[in-house]
N, CA, C and O atoms as a CHARMM CRD file, in Angstrom:
* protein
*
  332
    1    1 UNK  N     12.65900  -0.43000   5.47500 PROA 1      0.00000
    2    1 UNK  CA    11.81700  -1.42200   6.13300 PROA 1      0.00000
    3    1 UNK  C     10.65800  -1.79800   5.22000 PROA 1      0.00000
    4    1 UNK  O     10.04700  -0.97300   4.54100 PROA 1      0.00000
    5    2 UNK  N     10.39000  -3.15700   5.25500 PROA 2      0.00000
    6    2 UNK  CA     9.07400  -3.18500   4.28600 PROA 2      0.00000
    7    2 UNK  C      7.99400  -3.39400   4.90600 PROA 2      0.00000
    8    2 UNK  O      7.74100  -3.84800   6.02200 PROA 2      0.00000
    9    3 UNK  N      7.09600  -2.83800   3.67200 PROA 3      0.00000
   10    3 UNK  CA     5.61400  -2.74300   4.54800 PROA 3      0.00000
   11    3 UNK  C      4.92200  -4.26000   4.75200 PROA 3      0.00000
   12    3 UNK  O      3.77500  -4.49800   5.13000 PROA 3      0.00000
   13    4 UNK  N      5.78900  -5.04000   4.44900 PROA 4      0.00000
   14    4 UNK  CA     5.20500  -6.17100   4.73200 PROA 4      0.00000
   15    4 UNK  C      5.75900  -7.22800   6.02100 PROA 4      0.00000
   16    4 UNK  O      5.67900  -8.45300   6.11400 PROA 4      0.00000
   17    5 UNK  N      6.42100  -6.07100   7.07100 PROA 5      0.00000
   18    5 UNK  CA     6.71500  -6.87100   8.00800 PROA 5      0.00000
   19    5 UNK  C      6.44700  -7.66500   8.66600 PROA 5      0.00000
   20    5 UNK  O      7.35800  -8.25800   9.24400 PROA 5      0.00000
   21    6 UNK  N      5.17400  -8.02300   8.87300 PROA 6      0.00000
   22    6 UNK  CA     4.60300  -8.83900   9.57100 PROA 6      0.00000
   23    6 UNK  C      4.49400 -10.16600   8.70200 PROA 6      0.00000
   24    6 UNK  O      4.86200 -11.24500   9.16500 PROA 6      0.00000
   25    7 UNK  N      4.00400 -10.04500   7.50100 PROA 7      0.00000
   26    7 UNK  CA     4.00500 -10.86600   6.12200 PROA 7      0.00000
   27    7 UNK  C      5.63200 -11.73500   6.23400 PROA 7      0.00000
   28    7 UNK  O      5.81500 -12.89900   5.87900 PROA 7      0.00000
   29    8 UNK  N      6.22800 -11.20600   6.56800 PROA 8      0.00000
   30    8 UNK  CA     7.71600 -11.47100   5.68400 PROA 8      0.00000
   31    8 UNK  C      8.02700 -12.89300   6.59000 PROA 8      0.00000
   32    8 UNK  O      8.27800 -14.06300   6.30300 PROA 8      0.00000
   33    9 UNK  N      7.90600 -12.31500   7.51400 PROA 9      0.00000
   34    9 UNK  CA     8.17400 -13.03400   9.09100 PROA 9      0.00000
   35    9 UNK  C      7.48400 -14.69400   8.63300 PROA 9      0.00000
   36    9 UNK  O      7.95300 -15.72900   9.10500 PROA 9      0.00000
   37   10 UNK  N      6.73600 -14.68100   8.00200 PROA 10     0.00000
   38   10 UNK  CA     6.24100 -16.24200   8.06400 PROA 10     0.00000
   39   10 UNK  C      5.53100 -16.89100   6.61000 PROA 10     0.00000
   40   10 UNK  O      4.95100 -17.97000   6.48700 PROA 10     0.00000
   41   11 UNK  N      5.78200 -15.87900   5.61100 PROA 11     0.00000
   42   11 UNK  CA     5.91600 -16.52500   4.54100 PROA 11     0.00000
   43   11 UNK  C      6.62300 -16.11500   3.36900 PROA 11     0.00000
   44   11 UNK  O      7.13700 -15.01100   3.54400 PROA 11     0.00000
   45   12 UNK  N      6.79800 -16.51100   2.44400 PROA 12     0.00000
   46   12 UNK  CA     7.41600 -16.42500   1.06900 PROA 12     0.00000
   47   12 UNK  C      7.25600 -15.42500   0.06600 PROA 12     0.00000
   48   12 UNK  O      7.96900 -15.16500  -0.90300 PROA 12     0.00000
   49   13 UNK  N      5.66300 -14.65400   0.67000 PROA 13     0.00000
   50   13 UNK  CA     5.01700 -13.64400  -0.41000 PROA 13     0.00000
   51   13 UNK  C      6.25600 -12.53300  -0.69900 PROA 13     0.00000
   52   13 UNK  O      6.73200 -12.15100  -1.76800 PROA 13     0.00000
   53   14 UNK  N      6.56500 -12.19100   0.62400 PROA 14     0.00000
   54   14 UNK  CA     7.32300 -11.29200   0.58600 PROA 14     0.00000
   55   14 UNK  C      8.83300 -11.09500  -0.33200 PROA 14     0.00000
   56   14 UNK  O      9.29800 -10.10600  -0.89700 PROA 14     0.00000
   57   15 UNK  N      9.33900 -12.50200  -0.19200 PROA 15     0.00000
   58   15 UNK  CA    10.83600 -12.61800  -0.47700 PROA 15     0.00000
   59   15 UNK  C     10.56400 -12.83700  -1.83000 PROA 15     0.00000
   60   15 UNK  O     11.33900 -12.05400  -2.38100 PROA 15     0.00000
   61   16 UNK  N      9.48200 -13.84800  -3.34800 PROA 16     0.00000
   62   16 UNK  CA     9.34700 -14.12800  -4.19400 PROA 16     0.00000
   63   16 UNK  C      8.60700 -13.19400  -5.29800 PROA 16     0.00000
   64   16 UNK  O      8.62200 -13.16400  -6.52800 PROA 16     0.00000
   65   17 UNK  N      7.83100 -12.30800  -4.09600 PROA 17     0.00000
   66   17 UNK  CA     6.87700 -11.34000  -5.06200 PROA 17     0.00000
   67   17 UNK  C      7.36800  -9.55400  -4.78700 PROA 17     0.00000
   68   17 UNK  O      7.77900  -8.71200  -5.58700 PROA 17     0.00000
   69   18 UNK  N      7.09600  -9.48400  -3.26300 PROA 18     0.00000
   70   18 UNK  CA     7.20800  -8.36300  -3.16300 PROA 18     0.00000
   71   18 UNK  C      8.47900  -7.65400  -3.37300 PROA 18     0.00000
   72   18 UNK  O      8.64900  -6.68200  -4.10800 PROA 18     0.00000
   73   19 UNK  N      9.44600  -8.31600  -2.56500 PROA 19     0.00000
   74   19 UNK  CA    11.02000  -7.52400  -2.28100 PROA 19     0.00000
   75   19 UNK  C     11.67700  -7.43100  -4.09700 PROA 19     0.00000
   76   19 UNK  O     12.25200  -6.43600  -4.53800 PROA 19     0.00000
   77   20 UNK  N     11.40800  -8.69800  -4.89900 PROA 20     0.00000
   78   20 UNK  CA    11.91400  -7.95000  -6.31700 PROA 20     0.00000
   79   20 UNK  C     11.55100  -7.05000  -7.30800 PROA 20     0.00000
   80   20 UNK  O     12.11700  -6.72400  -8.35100 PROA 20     0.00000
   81   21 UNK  N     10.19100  -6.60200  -6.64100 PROA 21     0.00000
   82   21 UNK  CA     8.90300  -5.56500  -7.11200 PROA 21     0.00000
   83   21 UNK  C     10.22200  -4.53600  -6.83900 PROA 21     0.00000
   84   21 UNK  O     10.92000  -4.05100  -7.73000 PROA 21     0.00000
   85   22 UNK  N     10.33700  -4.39100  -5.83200 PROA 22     0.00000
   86   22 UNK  CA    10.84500  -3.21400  -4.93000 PROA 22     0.00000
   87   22 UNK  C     12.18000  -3.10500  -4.77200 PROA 22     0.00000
   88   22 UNK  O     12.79600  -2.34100  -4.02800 PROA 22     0.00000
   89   23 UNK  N     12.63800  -4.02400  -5.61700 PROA 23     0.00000
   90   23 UNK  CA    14.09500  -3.58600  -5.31100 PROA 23     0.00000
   91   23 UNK  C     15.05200  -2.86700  -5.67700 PROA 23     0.00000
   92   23 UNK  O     16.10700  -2.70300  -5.06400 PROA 23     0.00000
   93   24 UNK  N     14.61900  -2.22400  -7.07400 PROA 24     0.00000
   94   24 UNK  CA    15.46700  -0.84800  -7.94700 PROA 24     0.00000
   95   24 UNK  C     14.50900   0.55400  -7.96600 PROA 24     0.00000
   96   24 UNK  O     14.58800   1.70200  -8.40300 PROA 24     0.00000
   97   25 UNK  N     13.63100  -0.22000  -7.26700 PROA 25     0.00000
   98   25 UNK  CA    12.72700   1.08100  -7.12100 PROA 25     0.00000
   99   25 UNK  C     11.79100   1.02700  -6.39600 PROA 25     0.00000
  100   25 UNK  O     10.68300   0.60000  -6.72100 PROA 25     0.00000
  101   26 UNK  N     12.21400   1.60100  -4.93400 PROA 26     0.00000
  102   26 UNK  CA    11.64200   1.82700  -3.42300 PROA 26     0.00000
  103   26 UNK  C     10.40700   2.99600  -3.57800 PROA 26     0.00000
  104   26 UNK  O      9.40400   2.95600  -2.86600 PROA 26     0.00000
  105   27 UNK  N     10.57600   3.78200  -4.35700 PROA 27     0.00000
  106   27 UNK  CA     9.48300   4.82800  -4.11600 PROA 27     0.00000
  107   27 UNK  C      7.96000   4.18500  -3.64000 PROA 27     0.00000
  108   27 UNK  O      7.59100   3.01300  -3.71700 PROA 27     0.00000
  109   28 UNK  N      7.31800   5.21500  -3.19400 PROA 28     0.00000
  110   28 UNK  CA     6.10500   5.00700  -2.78100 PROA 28     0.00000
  111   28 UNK  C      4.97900   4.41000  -3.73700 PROA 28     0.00000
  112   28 UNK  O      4.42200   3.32900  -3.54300 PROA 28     0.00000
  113   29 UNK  N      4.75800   5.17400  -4.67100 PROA 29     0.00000
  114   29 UNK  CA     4.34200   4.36100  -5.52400 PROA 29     0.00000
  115   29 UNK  C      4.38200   2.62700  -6.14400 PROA 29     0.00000
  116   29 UNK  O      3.40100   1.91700  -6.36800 PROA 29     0.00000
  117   30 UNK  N      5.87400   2.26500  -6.31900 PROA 30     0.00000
  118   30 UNK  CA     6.18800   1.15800  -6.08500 PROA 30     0.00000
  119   30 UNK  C      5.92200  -0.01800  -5.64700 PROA 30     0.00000
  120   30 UNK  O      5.86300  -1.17700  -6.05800 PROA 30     0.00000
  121   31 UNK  N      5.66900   1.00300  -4.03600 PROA 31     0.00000
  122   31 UNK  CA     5.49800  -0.07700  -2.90800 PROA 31     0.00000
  123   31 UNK  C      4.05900  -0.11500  -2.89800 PROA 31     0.00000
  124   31 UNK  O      3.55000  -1.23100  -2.78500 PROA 31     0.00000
  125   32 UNK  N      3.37800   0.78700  -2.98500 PROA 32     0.00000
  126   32 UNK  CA     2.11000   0.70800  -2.92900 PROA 32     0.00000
  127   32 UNK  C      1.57500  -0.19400  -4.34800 PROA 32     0.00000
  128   32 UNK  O      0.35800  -0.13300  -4.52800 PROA 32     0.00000
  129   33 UNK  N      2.20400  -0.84900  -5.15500 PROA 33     0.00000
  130   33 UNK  CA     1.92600  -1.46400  -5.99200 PROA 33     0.00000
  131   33 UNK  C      2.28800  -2.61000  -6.27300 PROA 33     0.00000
  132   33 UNK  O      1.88500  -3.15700  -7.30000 PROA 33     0.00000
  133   34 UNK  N      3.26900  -3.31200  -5.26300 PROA 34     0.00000
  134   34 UNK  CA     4.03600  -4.01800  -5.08400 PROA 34     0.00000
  135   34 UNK  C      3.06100  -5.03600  -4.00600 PROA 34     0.00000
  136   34 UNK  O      2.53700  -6.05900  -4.44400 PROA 34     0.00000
  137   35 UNK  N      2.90800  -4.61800  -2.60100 PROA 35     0.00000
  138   35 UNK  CA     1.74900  -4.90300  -2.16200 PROA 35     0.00000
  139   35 UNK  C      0.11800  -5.08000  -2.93700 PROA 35     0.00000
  140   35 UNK  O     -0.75000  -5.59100  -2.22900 PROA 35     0.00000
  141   36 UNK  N     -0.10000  -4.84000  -3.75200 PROA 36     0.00000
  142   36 UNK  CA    -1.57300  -4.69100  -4.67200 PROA 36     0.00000
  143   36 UNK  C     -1.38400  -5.52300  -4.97200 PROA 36     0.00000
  144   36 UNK  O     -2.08300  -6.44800  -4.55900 PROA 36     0.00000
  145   37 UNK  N     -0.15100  -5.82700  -6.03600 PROA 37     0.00000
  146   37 UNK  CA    -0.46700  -6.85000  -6.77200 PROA 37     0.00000
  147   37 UNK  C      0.08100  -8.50400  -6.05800 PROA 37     0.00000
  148   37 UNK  O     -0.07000  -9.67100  -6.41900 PROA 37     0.00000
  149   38 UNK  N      0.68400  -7.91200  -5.02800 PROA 38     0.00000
  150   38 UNK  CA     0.78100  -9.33000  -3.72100 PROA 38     0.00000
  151   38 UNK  C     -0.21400  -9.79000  -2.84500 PROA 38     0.00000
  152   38 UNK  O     -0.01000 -10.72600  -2.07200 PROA 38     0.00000
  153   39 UNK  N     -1.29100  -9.17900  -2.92200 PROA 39     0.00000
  154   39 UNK  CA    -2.94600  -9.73200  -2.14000 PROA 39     0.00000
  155   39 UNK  C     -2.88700 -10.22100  -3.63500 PROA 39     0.00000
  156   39 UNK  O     -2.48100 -11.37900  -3.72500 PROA 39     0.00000
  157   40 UNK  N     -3.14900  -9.70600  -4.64700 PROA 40     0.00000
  158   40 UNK  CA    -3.94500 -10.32100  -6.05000 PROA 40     0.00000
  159   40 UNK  C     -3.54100 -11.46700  -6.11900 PROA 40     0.00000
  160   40 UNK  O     -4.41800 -12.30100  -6.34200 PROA 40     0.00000
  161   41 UNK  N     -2.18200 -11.95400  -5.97500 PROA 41     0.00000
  162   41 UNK  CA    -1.72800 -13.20500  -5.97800 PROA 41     0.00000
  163   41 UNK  C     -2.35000 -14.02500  -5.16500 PROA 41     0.00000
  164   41 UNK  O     -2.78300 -15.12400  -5.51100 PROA 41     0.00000
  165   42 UNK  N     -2.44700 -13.47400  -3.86100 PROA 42     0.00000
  166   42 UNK  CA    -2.95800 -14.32100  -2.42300 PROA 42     0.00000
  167   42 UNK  C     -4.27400 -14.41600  -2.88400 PROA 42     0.00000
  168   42 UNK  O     -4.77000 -15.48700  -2.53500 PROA 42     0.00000
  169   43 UNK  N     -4.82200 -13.90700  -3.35400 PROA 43     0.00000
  170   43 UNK  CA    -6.29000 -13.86700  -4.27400 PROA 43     0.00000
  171   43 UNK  C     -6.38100 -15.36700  -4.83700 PROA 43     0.00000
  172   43 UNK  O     -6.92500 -16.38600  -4.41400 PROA 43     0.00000
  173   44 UNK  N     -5.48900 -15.01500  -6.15700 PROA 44     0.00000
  174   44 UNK  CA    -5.39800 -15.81200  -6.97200 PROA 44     0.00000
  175   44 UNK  C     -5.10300 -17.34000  -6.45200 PROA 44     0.00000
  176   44 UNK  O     -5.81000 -18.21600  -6.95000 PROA 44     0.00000
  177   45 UNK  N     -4.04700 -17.75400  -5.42400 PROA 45     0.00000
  178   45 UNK  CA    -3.74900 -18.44700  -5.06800 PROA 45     0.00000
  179   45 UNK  C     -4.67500 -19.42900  -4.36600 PROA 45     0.00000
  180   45 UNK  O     -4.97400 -20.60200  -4.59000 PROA 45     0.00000
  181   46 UNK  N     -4.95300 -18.72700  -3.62900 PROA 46     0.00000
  182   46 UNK  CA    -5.97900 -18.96100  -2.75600 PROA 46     0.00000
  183   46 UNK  C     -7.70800 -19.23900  -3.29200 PROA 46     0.00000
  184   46 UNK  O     -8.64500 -19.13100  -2.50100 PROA 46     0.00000
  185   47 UNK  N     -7.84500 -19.51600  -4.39900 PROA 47     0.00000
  186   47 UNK  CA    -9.12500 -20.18200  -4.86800 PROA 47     0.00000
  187   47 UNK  C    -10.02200 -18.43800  -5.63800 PROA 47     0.00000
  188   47 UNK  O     -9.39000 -17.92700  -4.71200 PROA 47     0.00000
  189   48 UNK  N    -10.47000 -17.72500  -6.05700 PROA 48     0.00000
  190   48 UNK  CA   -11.11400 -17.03100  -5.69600 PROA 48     0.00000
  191   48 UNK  C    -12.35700 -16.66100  -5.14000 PROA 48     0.00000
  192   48 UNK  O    -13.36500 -16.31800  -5.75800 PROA 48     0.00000
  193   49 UNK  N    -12.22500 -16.74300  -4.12200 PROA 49     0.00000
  194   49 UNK  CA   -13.45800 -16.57300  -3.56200 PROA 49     0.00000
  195   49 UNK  C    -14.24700 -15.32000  -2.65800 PROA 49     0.00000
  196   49 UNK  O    -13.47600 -14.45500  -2.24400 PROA 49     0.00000
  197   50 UNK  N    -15.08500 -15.21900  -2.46200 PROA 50     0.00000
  198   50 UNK  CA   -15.59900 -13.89100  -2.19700 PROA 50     0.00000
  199   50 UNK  C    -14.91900 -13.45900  -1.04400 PROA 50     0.00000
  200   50 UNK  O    -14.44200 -12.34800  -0.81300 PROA 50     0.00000
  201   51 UNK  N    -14.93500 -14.64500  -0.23000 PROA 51     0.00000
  202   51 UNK  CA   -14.28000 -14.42700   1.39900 PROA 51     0.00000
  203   51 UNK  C    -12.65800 -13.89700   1.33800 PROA 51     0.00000
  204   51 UNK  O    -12.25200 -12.89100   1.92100 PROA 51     0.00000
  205   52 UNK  N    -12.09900 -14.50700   0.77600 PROA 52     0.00000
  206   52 UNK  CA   -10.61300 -14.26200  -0.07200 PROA 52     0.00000
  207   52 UNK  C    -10.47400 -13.33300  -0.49000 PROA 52     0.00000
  208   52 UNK  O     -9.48500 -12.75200  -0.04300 PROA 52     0.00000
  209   53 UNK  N    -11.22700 -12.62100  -1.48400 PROA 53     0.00000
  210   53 UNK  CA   -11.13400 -11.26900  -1.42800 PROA 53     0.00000
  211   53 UNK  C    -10.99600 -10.12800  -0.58100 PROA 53     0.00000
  212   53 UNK  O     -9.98900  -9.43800  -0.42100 PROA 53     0.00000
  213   54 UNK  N    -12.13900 -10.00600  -0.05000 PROA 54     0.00000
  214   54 UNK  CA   -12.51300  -9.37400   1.07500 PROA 54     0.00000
  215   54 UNK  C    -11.67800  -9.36000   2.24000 PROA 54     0.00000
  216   54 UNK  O    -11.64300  -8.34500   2.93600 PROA 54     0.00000
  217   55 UNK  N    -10.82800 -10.63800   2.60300 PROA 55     0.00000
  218   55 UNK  CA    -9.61700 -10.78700   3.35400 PROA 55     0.00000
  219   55 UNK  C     -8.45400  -9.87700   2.77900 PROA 55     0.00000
  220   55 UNK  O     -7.68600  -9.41500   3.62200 PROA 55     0.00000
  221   56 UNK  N     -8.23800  -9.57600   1.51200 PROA 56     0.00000
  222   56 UNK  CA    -7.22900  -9.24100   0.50300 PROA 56     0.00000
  223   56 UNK  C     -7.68900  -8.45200   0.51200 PROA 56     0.00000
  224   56 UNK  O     -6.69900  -7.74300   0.69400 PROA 56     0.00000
  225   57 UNK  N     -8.60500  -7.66600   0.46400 PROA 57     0.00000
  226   57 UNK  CA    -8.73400  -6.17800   0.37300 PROA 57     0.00000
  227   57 UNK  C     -8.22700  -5.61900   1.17100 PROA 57     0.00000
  228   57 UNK  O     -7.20500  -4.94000   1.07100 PROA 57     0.00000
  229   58 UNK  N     -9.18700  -5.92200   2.55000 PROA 58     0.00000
  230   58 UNK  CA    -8.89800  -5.22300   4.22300 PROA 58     0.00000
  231   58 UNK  C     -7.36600  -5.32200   4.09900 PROA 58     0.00000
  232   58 UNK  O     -6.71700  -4.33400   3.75400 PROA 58     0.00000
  233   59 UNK  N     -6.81300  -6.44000   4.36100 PROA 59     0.00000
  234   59 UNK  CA    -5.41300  -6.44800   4.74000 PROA 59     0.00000
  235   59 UNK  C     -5.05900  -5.46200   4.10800 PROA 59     0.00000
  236   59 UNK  O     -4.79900  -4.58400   4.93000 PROA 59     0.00000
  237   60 UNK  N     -4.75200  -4.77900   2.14600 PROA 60     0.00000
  238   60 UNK  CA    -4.35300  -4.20300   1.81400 PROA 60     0.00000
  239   60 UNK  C     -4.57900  -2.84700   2.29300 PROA 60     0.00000
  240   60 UNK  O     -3.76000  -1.92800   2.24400 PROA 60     0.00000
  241   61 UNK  N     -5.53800  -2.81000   2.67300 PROA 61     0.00000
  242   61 UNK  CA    -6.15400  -1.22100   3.44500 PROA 61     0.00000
  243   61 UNK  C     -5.37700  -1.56100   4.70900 PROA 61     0.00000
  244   61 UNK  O     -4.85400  -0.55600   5.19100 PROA 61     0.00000
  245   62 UNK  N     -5.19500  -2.44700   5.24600 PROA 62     0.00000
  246   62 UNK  CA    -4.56100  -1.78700   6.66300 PROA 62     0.00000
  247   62 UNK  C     -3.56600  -2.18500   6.65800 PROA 62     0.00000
  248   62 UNK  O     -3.20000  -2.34600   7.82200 PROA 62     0.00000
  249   63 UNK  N     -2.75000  -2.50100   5.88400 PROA 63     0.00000
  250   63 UNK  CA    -0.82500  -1.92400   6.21900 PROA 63     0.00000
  251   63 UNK  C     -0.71500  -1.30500   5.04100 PROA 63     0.00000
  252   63 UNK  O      0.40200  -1.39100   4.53100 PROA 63     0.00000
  253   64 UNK  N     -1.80200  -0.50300   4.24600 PROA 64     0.00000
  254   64 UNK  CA    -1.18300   0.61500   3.55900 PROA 64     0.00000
  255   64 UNK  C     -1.51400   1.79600   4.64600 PROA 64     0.00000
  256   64 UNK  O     -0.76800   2.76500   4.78100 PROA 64     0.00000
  257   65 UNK  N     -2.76200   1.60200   5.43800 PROA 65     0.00000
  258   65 UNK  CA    -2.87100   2.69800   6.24500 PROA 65     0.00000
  259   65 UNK  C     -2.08900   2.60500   7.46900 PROA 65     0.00000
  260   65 UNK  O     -2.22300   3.58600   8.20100 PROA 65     0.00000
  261   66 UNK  N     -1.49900   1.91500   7.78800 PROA 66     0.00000
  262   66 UNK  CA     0.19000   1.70100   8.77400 PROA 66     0.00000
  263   66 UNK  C      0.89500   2.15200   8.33600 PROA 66     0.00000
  264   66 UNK  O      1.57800   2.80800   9.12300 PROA 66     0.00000
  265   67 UNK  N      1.30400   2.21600   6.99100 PROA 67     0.00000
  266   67 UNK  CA     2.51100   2.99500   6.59800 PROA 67     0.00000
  267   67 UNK  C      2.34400   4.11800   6.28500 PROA 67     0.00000
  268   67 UNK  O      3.36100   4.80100   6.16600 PROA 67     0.00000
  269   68 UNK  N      1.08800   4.72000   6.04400 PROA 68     0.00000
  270   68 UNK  CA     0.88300   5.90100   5.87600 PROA 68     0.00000
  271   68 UNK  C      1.39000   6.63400   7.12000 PROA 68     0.00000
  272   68 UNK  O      2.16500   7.58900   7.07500 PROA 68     0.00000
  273   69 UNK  N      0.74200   5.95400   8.54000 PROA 69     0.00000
  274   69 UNK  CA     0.48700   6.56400   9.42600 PROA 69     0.00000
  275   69 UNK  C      1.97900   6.67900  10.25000 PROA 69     0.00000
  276   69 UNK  O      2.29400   7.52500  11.08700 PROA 69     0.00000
  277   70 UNK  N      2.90800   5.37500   9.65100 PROA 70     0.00000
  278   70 UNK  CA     3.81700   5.68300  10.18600 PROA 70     0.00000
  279   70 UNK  C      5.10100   6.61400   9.26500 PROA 70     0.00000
  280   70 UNK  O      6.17400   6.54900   9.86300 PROA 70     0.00000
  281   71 UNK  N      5.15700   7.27000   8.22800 PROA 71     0.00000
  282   71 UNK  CA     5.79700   8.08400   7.58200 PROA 71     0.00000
  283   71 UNK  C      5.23900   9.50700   8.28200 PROA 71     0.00000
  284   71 UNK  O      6.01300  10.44800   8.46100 PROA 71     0.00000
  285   72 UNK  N      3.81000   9.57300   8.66200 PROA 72     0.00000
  286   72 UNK  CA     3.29600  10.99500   8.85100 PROA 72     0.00000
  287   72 UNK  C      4.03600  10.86700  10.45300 PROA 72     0.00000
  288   72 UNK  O      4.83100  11.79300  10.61100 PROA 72     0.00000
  289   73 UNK  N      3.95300   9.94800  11.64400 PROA 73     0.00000
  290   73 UNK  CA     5.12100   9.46200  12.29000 PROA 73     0.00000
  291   73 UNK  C      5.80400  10.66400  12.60800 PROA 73     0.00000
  292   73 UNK  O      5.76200  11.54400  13.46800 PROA 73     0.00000
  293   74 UNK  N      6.77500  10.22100  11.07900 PROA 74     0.00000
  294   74 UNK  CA     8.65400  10.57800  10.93200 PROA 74     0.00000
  295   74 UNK  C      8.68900  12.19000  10.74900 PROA 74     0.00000
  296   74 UNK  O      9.71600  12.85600  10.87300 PROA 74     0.00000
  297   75 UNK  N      6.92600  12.91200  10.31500 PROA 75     0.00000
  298   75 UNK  CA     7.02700  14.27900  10.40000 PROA 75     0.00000
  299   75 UNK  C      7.31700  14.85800  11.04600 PROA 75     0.00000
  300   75 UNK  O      6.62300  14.68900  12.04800 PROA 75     0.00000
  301   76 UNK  N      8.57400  16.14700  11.29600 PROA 76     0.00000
  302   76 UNK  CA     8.58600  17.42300  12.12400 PROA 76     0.00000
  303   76 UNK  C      7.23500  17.85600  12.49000 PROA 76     0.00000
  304   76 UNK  O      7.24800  18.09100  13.69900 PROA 76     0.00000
  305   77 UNK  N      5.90000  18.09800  11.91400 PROA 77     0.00000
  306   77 UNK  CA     5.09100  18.97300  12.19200 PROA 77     0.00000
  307   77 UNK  C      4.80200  17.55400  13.15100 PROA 77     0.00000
  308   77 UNK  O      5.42900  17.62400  14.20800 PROA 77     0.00000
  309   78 UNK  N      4.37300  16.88300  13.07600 PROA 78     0.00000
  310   78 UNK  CA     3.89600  15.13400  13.92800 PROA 78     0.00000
  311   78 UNK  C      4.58500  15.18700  15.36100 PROA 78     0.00000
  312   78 UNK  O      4.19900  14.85500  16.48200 PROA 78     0.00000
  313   79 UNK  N      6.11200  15.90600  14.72100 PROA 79     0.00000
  314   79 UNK  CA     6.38700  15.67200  16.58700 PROA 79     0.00000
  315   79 UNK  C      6.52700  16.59200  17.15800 PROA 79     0.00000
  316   79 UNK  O      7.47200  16.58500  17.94600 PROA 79     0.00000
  317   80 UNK  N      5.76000  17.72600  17.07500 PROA 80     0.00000
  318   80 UNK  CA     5.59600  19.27200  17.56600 PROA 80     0.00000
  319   80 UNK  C      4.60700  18.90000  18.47800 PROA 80     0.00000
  320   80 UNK  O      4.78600  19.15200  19.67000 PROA 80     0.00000
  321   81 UNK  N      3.27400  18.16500  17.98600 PROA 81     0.00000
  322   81 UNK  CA     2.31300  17.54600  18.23400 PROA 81     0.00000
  323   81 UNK  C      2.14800  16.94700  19.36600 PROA 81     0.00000
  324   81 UNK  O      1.46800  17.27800  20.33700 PROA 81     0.00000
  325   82 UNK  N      2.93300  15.87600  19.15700 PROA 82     0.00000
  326   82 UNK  CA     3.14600  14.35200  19.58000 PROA 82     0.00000
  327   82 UNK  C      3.83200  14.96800  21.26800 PROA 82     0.00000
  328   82 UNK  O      3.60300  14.31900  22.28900 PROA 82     0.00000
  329   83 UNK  N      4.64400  16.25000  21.29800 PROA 83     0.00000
  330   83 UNK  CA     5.13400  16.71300  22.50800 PROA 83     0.00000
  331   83 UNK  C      4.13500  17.71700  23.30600 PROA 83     0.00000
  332   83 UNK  O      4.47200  18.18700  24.39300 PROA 83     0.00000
């Protein structure tokens, strides 16, 4: 699943930048870099401007911290918890 589900759904970033980032090599790292440098674009694209940034940051902080939160999720110790 990519971490850019919500992204994918209604624009292009995903299918032109991200998914060929990621496509021989899914690891975490990857993805977490794959996304980075797909705000930088939206950055770039998008004029640079302070506000633009700052939009591009947050976002990147919060569906990297979604996917964090949903791998810790998929943990055994998570659903010892979770019950």
């Amino acid at each position: 699943m990519s971490i850019f589900r919500g992204l994918c759904s209604c624009t292009s970033y995903c299918r032109y930048f991200y998914s060929p980032m990621v496509a021989y090599n899914n690891g975490p790292i990857m993805r977490l870099t794959a996304s980075a440098l797909t705000f930088v674009f939206v950055y770039i694209w998008h004029g640079q401007q302070e506000s633009v940034f700052w939009w591009s940051v947050l976002n990147f902080l919060g569906i990297t911290l979604e996917a964090v939160a949903k791998g810790i999720s998929y943990m055994p110790s998570y659903a010892r918890v979770e019950v």
